[in-house]
Phi, psi and omega in degrees: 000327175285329187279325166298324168306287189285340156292316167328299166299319196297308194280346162315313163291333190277340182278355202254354172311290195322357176240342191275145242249283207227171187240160135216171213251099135302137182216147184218173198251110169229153136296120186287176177267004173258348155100011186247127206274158197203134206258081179274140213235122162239179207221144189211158175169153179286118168261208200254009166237041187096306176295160142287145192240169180207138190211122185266094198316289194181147142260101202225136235271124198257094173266354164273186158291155192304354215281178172317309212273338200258260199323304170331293195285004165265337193269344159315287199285317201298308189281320176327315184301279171310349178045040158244055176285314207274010192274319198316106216239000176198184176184115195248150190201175170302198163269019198286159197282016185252317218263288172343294203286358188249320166339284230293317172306313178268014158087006161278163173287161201219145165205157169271133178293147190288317171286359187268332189311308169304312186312311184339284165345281214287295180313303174300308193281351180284301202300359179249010181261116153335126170074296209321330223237316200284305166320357204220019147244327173293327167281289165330335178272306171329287176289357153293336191268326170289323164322311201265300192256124149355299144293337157269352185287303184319314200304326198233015159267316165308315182280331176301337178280328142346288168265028146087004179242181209274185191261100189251151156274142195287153186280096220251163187272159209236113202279343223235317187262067165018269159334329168281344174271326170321306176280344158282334189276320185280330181297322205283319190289345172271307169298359197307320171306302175303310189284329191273283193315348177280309240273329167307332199248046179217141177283076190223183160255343155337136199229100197297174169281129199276190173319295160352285168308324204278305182309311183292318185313320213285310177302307173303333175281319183268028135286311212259017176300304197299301203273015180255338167304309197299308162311301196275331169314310175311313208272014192271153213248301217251354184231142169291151200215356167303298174325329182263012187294308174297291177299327151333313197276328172337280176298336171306259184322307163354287165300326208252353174283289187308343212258312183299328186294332191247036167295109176232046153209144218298335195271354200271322184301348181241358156255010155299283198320331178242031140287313153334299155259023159266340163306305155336275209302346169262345178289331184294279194346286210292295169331324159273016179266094203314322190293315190279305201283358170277316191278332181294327185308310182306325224248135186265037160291308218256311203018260190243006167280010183276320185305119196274304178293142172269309163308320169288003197247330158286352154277342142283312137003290150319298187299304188319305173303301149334339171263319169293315179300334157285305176329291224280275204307334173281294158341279144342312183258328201269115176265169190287152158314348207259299167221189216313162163334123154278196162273163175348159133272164184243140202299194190259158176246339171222173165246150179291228160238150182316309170217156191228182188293328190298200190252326152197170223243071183198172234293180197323333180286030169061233180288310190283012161270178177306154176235142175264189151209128183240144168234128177267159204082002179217167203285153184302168161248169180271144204317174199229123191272158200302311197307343167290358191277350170292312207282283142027266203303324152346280159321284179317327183288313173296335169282340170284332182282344154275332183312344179276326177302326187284332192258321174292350176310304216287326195303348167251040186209351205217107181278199183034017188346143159263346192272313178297315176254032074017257196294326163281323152338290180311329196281327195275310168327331198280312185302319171283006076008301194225004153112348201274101182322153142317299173298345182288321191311283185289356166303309170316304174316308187299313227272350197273342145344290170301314207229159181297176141311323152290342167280324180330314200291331204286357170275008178267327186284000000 
């Protein structure tokens, strides 16, 4: 029945591959506790109403060496299978130099994942804090000794009911998971009352935590507050989570910057300080990255106000402008194969001005004359001769229309849009351009509702 089960779900997902335009990949390296290495592959992508989707390829058990050409050739047989080698537009993994070389080997684009980037962050700056590591061993043998033995978990099970609080267990860290040093350290520091009074009325050699020690942990969990929030944000299924990276790291350093300042033992204070710069040195990174500064750019929560560099964020800028200007010109000269012939144009009777502030332009004979395209802020293009203009209006119309589905989104999170009404400026220039009613427009908007995107667009024509 599991097994039946489990082919059943599997041909579910691959018919739901076969509709989606593009993919993208996560993949990790993990172990069992029998000690058997296991490759996991997940498949993530927008479906057709929108939402995120999520798919799980295979966990699939690794009995080679680790290398790039061996982990490539398993990630292979997987998009094979699943039939998206040609969807694939990105693959995100840790930074291990194994796992890079295998991008670079199937010829996809690599990013690092962001939260193994934070585990990194966190790790590296525990191994430059005086004490920090010597405290977080010393804490670790205390919660392994209430973990282990029987008698002491009761004991401190006994007290907490004592003082009237709930009965919680300590939390032992994970060497691998940051994070897991968070919860141990916040559990034992909360329980810090209970835990002092078992571990006295107990026959051990344990050497509890002085005050002292008590001061510094509660200052370090509020430096490492910010990045256990930011870890679980990173970490949702169900929301796109590229767009927030840049502006995340952003705030990150901000708060922990602002957080140190109000530190007063040496140890919380030096370990703000080399969070703080390694946080630096990964936002340049990220900020030059074409993959992160297009989604921040993209999303209108952020645009460039997301950005720490004022200079990276105008190098974004560029790039944007420049990708769209390759969009608008490709769109515009090259018409698709799919459609038909248009008919004659009939000429203009005067000509108009080439171009406008709007998104396009042309002359008095209305649609079917030559048409230019202006994006303001980027250079005029050269008229588009009439047989292209089917293809031309088309194109265009279908972009707008998404861009509004995109904008009634934002609208229910972002009241009074400047991008929304923004974006109907533009729209009604378009309408006064080519000719096209408004209500023909929202008929449109509606049918895409209804219908896939390309038939909406093939009603345009």
């Amino acid at each position: 029945m599991v097994a039946a089960k489990y082919q059943e779900t599997k041909e579910k997902g691959k018919a739901e591959m076969q509709k989606v335009v593009a993919v993208s990949l996560t993949s990790d390296m993990w172990t069992s506790i029998n000690m058997d290495a296991y490759l996991a592959v997940t498949c993530h992508f927008i479906d057709d109403h929108d939402k995120l989707g999520t798919v799980l390829l295979g966990v699939e058990k690794f009995p080679n060496s680790h290398t790039a050409a061996n982990i490539a050739q398993m990630k292979t047989t997987l998009m094979l299978e699943w039939g998206i080698t040609d969807k694939v537009g990105c693959l995100v993994t840790d930074a291990a130099p194994n796992m890079i070389a295998c991008a670079r080997n199937l010829k996809i684009r690599h990013a690092v994942c962001i939260a193994h980037n934070l585990n990194l962050i966190v790790r590296k700056s525990f191994e430059h804090t005086p004490g920090l590591n010597d405290m977080r061993t010393k804490s670790r043998k205390i919660v392994a000794y209430f973990r282990t033995s029987t008698t002491a978990k009761e004991r401190l099970t006994q007290v907490q009911e004592r003082m009237g609080g709930p009965s919680l267990k300590m939390i032992q860290e994970v060497d691998t998971r940051w994070n897991s040093t968070f919860h141990m350290l916040d559990r034992l520091y909360q329980q810090r009352e209970p835990v002092g009074a078992a571990l006295a009325s107990l026959n051990t050699d344990l050497t509890p935590l002085t005050s002292q020690e008590y001061e510094a942990i509660g200052e370090c969990l509020r430096v490492l507050s910010p990045f256990q929030q930011a870890t679980v944000e990173l970490s949702e299924e169900k929301r796109v989570s590229g767009s927030k990276v840049i502006p995340l790291m952003n705030m990150l350093q901000r708060a922990v910057d602002s957080e140190g300042t109000n530190m007063t033992t040496s140890m919380a204070g030096k370990l703000a300080e080399n969070l703080v710069r390694r946080l630096r040195d990964t936002l340049s990174n990220l900020e030059s990255l074409s993959v992160m500064t297009m989604a921040t750019m993209l999303d209108p929560r952020f645009r460039t106000h997301g950005f720490f560099s004022q200079s990276k964020a105008n190098e974004a800028v560029t790039r944007l402008k420049a990708e769209c200007a390759t969009v608008i010109r490709t769109t515009a000269v090259t018409p698709s194969p799919s459609d038909a012939p248009s008919p004659p144009p009939q000429p203009a009777q005067a000509a108009g001005p080439a171009t406008t502030s709007g998104r396009v332009a042309a002359g008095e004979g209305g649609s079917r004359g030559s048409t230019a395209v202006r994006v303001p802020g980027l250079p005029a293009l050269a008229p588009v001769p009439a047989g292209s203009i089917v293809v031309q209006r088309k194109e265009f119309l279908g972009f707008l229309i998404q861009i509004l589905h995109m904008v009634k989104k934002v609208k229910e999170n972002i009241s009074k849009s400047d991008i929304t009404l923004n974006v109907v400026k533009e729209a009604d220039k378009f309408f006064g351009k080519t000719g096209i009613q408004p209500e023909e427009f929202h008929s449109y908007v509606a049918s895409v509702e209804r219908k896939s995107r390309e038939e909406a667009l093939e009603e345009c024509s």
